[in-house]
Every structure is written in structure tokens, then in C-alpha cells.
TORFI-229769 format. One line per field, with one value per atom (N, C-alpha, C, O): atom name; residue in three letters; chain; residue number from 1; z, y, x. Coordinates in steps of 0.05 Angstrom, whole numbers, plus 5000, padded with zeros to 4 digits. Layout:
N
atomo (CA|...)
residuo (ALA|...)
cadena (A|...)
num (NUM|...)
c3 (Z|...)
c2 (Y|...)
c1 (X|...)
END
This chain:
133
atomo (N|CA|C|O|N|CA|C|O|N|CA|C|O|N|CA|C|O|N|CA|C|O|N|CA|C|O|N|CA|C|O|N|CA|C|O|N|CA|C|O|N|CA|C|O|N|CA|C|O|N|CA|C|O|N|CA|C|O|N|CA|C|O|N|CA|C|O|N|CA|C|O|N|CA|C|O|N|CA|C|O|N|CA|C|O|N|CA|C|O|N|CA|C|O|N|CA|C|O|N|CA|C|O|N|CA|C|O|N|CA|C|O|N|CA|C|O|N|CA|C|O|N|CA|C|O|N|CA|C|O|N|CA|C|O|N|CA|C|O|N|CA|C|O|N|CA|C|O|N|CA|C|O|N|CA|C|O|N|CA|C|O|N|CA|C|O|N|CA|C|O|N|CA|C|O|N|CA|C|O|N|CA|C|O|N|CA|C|O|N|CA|C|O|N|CA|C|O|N|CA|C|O|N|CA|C|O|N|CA|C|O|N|CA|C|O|N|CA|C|O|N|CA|C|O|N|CA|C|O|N|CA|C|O|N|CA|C|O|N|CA|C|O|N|CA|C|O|N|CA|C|O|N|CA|C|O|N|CA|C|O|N|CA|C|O|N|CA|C|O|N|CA|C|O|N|CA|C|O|N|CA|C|O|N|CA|C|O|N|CA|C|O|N|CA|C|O|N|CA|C|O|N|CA|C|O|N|CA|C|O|N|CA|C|O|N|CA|C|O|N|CA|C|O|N|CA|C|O|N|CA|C|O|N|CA|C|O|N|CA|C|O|N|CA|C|O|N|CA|C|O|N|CA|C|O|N|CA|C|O|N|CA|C|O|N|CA|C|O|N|CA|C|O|N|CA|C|O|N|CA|C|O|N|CA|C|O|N|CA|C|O|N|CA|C|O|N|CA|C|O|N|CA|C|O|N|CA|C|O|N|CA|C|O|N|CA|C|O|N|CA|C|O|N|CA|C|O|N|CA|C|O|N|CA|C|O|N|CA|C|O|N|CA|C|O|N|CA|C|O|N|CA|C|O|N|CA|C|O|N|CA|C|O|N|CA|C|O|N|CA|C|O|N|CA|C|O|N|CA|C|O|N|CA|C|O|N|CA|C|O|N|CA|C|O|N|CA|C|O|N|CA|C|O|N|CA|C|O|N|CA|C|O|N|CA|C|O|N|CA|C|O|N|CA|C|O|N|CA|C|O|N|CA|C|O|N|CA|C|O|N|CA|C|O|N|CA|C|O|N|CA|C|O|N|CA|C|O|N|CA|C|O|N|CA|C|O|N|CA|C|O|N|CA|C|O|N|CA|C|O|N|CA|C|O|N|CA|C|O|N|CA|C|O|N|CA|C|O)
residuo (UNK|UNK|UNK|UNK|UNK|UNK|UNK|UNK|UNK|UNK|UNK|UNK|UNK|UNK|UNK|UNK|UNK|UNK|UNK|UNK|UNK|UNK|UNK|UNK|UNK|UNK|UNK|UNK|UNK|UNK|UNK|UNK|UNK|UNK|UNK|UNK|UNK|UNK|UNK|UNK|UNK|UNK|UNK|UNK|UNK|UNK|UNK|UNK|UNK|UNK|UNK|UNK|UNK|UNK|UNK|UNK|UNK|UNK|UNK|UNK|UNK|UNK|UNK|UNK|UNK|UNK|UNK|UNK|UNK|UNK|UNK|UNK|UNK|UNK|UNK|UNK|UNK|UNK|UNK|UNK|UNK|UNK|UNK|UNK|UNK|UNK|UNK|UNK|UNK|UNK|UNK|UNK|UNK|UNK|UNK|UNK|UNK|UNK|UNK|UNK|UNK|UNK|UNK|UNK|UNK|UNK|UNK|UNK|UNK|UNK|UNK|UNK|UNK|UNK|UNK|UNK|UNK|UNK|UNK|UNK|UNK|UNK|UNK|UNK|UNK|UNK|UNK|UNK|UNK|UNK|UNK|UNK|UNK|UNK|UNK|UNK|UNK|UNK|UNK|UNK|UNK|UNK|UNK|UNK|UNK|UNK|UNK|UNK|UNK|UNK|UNK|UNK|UNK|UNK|UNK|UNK|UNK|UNK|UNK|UNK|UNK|UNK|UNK|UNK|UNK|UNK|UNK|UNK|UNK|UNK|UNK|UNK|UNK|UNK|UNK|UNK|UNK|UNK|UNK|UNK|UNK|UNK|UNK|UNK|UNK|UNK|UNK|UNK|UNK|UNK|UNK|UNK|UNK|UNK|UNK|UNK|UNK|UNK|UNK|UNK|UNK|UNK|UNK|UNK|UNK|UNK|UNK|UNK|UNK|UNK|UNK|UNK|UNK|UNK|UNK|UNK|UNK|UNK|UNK|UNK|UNK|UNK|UNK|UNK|UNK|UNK|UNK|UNK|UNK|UNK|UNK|UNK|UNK|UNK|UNK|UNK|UNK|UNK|UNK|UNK|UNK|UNK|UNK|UNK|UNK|UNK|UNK|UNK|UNK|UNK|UNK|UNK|UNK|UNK|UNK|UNK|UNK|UNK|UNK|UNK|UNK|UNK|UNK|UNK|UNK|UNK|UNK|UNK|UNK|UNK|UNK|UNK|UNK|UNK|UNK|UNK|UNK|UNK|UNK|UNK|UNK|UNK|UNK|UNK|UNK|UNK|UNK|UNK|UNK|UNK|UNK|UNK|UNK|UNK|UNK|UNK|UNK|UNK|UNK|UNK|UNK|UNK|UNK|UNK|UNK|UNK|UNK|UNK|UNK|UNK|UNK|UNK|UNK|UNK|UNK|UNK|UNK|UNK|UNK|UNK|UNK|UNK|UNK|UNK|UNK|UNK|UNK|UNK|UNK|UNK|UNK|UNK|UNK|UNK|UNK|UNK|UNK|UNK|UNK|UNK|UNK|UNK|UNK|UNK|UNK|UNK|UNK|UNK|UNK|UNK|UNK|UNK|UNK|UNK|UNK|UNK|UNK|UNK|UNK|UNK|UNK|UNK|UNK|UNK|UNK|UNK|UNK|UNK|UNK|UNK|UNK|UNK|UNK|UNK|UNK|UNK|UNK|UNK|UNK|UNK|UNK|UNK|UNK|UNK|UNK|UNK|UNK|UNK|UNK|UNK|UNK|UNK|UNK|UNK|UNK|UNK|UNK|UNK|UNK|UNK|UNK|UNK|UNK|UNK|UNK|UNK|UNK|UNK|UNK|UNK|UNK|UNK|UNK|UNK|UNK|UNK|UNK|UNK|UNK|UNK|UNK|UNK|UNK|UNK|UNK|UNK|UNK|UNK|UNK|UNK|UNK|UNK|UNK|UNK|UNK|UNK|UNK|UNK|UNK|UNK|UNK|UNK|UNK|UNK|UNK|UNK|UNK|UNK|UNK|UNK|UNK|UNK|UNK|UNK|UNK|UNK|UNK|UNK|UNK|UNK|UNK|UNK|UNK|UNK|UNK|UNK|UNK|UNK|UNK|UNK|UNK|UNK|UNK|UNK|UNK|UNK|UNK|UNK|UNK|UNK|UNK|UNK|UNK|UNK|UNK|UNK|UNK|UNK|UNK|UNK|UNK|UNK|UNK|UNK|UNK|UNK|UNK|UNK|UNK|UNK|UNK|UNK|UNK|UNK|UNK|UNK|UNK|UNK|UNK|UNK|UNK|UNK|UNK|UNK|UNK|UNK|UNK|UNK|UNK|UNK|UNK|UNK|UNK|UNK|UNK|UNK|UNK|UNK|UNK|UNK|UNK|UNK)
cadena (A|A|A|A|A|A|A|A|A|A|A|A|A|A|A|A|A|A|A|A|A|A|A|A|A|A|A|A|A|A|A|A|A|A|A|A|A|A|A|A|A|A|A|A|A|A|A|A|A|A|A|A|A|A|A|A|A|A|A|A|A|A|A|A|A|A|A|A|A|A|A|A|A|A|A|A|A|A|A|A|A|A|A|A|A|A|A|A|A|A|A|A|A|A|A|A|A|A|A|A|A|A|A|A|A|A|A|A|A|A|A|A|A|A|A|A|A|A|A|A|A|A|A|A|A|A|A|A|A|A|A|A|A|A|A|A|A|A|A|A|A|A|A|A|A|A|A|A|A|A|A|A|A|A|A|A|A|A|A|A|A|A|A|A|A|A|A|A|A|A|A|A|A|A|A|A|A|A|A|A|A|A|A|A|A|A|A|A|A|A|A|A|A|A|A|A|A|A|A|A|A|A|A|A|A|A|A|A|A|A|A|A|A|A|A|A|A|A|A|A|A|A|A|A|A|A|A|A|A|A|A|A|A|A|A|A|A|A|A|A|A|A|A|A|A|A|A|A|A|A|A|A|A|A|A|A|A|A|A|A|A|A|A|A|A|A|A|A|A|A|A|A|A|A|A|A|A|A|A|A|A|A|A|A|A|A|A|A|A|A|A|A|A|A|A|A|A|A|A|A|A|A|A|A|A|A|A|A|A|A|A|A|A|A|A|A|A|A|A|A|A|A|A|A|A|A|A|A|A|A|A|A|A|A|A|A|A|A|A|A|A|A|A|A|A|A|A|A|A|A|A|A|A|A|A|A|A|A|A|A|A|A|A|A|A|A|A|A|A|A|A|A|A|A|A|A|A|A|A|A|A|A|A|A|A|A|A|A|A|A|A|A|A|A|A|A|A|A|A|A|A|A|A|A|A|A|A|A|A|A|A|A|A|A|A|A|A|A|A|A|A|A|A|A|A|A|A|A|A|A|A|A|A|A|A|A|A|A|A|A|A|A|A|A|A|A|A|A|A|A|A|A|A|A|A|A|A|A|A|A|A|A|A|A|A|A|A|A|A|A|A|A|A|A|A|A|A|A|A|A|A|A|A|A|A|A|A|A|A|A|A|A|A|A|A|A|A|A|A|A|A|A|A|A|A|A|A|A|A|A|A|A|A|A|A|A|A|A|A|A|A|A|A|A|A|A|A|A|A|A|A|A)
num (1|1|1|1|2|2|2|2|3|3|3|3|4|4|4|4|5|5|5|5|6|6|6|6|7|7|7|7|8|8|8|8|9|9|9|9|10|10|10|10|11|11|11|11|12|12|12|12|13|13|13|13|14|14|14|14|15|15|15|15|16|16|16|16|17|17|17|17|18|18|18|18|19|19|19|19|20|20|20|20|21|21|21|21|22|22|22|22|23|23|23|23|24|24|24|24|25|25|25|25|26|26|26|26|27|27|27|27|28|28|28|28|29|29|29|29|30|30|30|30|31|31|31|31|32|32|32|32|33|33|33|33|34|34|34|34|35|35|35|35|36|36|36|36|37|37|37|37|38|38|38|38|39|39|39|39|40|40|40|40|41|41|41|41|42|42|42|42|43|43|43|43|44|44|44|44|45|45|45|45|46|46|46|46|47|47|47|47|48|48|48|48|49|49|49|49|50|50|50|50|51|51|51|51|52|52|52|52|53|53|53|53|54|54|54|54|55|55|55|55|56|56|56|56|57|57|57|57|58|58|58|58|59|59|59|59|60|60|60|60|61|61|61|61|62|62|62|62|63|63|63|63|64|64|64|64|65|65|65|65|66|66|66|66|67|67|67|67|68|68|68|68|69|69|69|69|70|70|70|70|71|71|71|71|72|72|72|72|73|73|73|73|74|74|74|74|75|75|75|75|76|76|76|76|77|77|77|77|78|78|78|78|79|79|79|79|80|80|80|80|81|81|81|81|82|82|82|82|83|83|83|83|84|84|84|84|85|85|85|85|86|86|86|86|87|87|87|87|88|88|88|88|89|89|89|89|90|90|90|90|91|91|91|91|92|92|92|92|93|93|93|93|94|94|94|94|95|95|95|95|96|96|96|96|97|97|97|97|98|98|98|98|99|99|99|99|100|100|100|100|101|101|101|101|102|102|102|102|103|103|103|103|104|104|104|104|105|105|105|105|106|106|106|106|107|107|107|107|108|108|108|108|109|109|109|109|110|110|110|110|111|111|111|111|112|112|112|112|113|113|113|113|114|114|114|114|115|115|115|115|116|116|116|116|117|117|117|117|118|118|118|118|119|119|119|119|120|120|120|120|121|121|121|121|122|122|122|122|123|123|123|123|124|124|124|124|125|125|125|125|126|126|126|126|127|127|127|127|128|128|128|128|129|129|129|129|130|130|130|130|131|131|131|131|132|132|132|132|133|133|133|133)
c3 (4075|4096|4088|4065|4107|4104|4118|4140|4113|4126|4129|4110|4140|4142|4158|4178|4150|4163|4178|4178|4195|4215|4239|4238|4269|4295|4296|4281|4315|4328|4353|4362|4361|4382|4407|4406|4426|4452|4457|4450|4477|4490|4509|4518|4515|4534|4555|4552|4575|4588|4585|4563|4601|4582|4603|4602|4617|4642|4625|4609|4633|4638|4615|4620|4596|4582|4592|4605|4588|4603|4617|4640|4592|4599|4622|4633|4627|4658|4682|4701|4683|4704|4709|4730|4686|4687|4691|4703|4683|4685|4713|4727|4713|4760|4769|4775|4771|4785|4786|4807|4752|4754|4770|4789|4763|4779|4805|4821|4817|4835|4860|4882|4838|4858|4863|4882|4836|4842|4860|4874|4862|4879|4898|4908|4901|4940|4949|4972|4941|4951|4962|4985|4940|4951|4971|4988|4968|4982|5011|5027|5014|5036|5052|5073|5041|5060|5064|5083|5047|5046|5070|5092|5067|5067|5087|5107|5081|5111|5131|5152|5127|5152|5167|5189|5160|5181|5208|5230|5196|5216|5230|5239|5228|5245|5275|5286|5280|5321|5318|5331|5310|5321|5289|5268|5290|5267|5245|5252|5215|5194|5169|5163|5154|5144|5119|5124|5086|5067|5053|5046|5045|5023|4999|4998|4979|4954|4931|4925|4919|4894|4874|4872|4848|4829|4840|4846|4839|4852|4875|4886|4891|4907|4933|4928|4953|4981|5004|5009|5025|5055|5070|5069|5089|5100|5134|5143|5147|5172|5188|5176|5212|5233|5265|5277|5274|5307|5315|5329|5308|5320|5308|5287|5321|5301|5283|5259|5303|5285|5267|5253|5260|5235|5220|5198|5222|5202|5192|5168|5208|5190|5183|5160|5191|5182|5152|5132|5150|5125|5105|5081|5115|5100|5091|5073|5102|5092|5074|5055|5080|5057|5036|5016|5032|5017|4995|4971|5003|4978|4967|4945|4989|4971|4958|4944|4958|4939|4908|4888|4913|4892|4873|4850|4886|4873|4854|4834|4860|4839|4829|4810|4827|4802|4789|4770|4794|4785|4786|4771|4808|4825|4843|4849|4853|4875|4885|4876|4908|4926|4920|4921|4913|4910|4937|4951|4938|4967|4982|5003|4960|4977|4983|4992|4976|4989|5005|5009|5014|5034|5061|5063|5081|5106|5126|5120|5150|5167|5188|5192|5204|5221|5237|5232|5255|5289|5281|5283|5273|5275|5278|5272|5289|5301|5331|5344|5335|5356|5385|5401|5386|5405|5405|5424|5373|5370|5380|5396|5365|5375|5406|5409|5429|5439|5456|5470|5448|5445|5437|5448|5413|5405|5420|5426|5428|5455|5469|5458|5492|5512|5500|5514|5489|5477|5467|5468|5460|5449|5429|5429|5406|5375|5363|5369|5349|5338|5313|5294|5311|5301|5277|5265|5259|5234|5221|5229|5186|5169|5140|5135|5133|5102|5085|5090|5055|5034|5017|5009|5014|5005|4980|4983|4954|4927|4932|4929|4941|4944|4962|4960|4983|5009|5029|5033|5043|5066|5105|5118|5110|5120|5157|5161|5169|5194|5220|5216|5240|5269|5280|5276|5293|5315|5344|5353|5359|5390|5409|5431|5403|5429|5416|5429|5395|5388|5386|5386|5384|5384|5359|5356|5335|5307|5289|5296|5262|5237|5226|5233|5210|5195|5163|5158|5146|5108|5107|5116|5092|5080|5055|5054|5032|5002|5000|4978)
c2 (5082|5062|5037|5030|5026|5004|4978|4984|4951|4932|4913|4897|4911|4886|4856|4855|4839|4807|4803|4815|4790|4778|4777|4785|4766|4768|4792|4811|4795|4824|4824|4805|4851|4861|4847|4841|4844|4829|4861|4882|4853|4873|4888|4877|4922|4931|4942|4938|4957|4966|4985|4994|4990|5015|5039|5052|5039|5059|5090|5097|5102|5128|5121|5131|5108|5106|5095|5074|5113|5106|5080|5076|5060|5036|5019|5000|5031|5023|5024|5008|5038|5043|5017|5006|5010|4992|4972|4953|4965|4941|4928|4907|4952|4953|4945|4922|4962|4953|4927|4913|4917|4882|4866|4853|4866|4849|4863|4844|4884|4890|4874|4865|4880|4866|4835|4823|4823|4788|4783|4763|4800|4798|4806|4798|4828|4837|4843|4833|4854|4863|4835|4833|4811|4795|4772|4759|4767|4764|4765|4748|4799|4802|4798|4785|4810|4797|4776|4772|4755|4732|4714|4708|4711|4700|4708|4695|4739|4748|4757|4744|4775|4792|4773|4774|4752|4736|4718|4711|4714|4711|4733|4733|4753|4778|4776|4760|4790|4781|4805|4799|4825|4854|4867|4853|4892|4902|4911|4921|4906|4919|4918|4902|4943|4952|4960|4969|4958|4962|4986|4984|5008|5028|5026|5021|5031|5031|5040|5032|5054|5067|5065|5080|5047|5044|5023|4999|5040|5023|5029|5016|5058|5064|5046|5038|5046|5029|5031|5027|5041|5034|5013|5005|5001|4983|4992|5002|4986|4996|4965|4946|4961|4947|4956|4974|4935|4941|4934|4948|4913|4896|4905|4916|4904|4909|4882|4880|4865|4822|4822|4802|4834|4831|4844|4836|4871|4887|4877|4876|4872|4854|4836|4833|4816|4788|4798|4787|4814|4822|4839|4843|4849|4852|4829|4833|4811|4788|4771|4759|4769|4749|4765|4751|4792|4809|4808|4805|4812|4811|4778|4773|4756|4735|4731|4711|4739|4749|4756|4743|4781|4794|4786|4795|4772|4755|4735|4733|4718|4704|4714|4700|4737|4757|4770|4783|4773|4785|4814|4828|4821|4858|4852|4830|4876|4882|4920|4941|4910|4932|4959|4955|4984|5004|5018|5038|5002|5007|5038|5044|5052|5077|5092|5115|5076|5082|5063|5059|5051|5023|5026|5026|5029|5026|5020|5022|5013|5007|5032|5041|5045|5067|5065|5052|5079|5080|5099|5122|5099|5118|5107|5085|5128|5126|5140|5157|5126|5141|5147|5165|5127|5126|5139|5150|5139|5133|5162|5165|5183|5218|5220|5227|5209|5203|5187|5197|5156|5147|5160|5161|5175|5187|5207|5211|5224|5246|5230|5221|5217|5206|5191|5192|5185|5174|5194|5190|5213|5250|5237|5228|5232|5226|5252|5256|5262|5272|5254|5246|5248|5240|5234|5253|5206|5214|5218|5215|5228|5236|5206|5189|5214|5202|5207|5219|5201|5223|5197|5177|5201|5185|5199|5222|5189|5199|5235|5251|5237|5272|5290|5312|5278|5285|5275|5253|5300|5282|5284|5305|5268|5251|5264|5258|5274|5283|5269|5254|5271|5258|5287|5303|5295|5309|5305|5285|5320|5306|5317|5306|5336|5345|5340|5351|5328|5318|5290|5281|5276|5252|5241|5219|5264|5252|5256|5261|5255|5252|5281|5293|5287|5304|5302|5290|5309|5298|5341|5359|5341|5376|5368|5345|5381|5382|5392|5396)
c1 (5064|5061|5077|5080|5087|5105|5094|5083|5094|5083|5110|5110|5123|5137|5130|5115|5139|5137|5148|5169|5145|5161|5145|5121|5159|5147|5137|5144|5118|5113|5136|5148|5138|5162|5145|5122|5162|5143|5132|5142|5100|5094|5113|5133|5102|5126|5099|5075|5113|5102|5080|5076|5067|5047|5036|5015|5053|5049|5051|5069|5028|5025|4994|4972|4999|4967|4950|4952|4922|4891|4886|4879|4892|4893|4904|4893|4926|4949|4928|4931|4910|4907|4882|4881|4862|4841|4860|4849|4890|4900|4912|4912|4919|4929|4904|4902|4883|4853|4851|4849|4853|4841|4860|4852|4888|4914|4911|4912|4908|4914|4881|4881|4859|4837|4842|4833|4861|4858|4885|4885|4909|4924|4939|4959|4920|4927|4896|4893|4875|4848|4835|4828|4832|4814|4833|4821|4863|4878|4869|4863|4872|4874|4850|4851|4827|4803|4795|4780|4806|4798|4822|4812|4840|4864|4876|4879|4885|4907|4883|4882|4867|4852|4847|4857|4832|4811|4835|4827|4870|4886|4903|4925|4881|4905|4891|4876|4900|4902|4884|4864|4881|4866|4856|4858|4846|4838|4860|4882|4849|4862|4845|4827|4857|4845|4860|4882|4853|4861|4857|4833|4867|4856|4876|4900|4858|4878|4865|4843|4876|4870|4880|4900|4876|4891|4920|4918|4945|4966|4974|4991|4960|4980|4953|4930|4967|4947|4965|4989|4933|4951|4940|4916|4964|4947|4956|4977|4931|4927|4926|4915|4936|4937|4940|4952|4925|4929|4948|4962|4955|4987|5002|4997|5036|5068|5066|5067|5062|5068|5045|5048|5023|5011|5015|5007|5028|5037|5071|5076|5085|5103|5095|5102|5080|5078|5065|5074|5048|5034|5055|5049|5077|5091|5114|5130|5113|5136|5115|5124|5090|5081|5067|5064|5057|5057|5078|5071|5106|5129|5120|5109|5128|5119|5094|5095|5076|5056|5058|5054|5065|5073|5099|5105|5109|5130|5126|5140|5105|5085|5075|5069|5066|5053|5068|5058|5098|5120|5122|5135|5102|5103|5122|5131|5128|5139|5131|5122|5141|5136|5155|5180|5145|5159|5182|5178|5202|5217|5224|5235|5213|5216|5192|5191|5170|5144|5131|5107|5151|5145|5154|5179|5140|5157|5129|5105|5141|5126|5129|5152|5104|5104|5082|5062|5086|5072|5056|5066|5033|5003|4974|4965|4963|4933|4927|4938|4906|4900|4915|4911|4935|4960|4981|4994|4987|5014|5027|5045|5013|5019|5034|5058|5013|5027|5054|5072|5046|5081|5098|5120|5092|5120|5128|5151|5109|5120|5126|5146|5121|5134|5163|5183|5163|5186|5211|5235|5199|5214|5223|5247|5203|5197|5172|5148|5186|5165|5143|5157|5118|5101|5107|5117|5107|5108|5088|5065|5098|5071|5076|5093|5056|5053|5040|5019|5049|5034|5016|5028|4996|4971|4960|4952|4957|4946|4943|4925|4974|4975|4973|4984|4956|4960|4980|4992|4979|5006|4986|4983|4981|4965|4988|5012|4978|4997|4984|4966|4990|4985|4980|4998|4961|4958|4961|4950|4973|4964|4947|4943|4937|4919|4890|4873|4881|4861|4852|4829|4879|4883|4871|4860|4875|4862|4878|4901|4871|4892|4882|4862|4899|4889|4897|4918|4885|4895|4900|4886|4925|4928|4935|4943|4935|4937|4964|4974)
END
């Protein structure tokens, strides 16, 4: 065994160990969970709604202008915490109980999204969601 002197190395990242994930929970509840209930929801024009697990999260809205608006102060958010948004699991899309159909009338087919593994589809003659593995 060897002991040398000096500084310690700065901390590094620590993604993929046990630990990562209790550490997202805590930053992630003090800066987007209580955020948002506190702060953004109570100025949205219509309903929304947060899910999130660990790091990954969706967020649901009635309006287009609160779902962008919640995505432009969201990045500045996380910008002070020195996160950011994973840009290729980020986008804004037309779903719920409507949307199936807008996108037919429109001759769009429905989109999907994949959620902690599931990919989350639009039905239209039920007018519901469905989660497949």
C-alpha cells in the first residue's frame, strides 16, 4: 500500500453507483419537484402535472404557453444548479385525450414516448393512452 501527500483529486462524477441515484432524488426534489408546485403550477392557466423518477420526468399541461413557458424557465433553473436538460429526450408534443384526434384531422399520425422503459402510445378509438414494455 502506498500513501502519498498532497491535495486530494477534485471529486468526479459518480453516475452509474448506488449512490447517484439518492443524489438526483435530493437535487432533483429541491430543484424542479418543489419548484414546481410551489412556484410554477399555481401560475398556469389550466392543469399540470409532474412525474418523475429518479432523473428521468414528465411534465403534462393543458395549455401550449405553459408548456413552453415551463420549458424556458425550467433551463433557467437548472442553470443555477448547473443541470441541464438532456436535449434529445426533451421536446414538446401534442398528447392526451384530444390530441389522437387533432392529429387525424390534421393527417399526423399520433406521437409516442418512452418513459423509465416504456413507450407510452396514443390510441384513437378509445380516446386513451396505453404504456407496452
Amino acid at each position: 500500500m502506498r500513501i502519498t501527500r498532497g491535495p486530494l483529486p477534485a471529486p468526479t462524477r459518480i453516475d452509474g453507483h448506488p449512490i447517484s441515484c439518492i443524489l438526483a432524488n435530493i437535487s432533483l426534489h429541491f430543484s424542479l419537484d418543489l419548484w414546481f408546485e410551489r412556484k410554477f403550477k399555481p401560475l398556469c392557466r389550466g392543469e399540470a402535472y409532474l412525474v418523475r423518477f429518479v432523473d428521468d420526468f414528465v411534465v403534462s399541461f393543458q395549455h401550449l404557453t405553459d408548456a413552453e413557458e415551463f420549458q424556458r424557465q425550467l433551463r433557467e433553473r437548472f442553470a443555477r444548479f448547473n443541470l441541464e436538460l438532456a436535449e434529445e429526450k426533451t421536446r414538446l408534443l401534442l398528447f392526451g385525450r384530444f390530441a389522437a384526434e387533432q392529429c387525424i384531422r390534421s393527417g399526423q399520425k399520433p406521437e409516442t414516448f418512452e418513459f423509465l422503459g416504456f413507450s407510452v402510445l396514443q390510441k384513437h378509438a378509445d380516446k386513451e393512452f396505453i404504456m407496452n414494455e
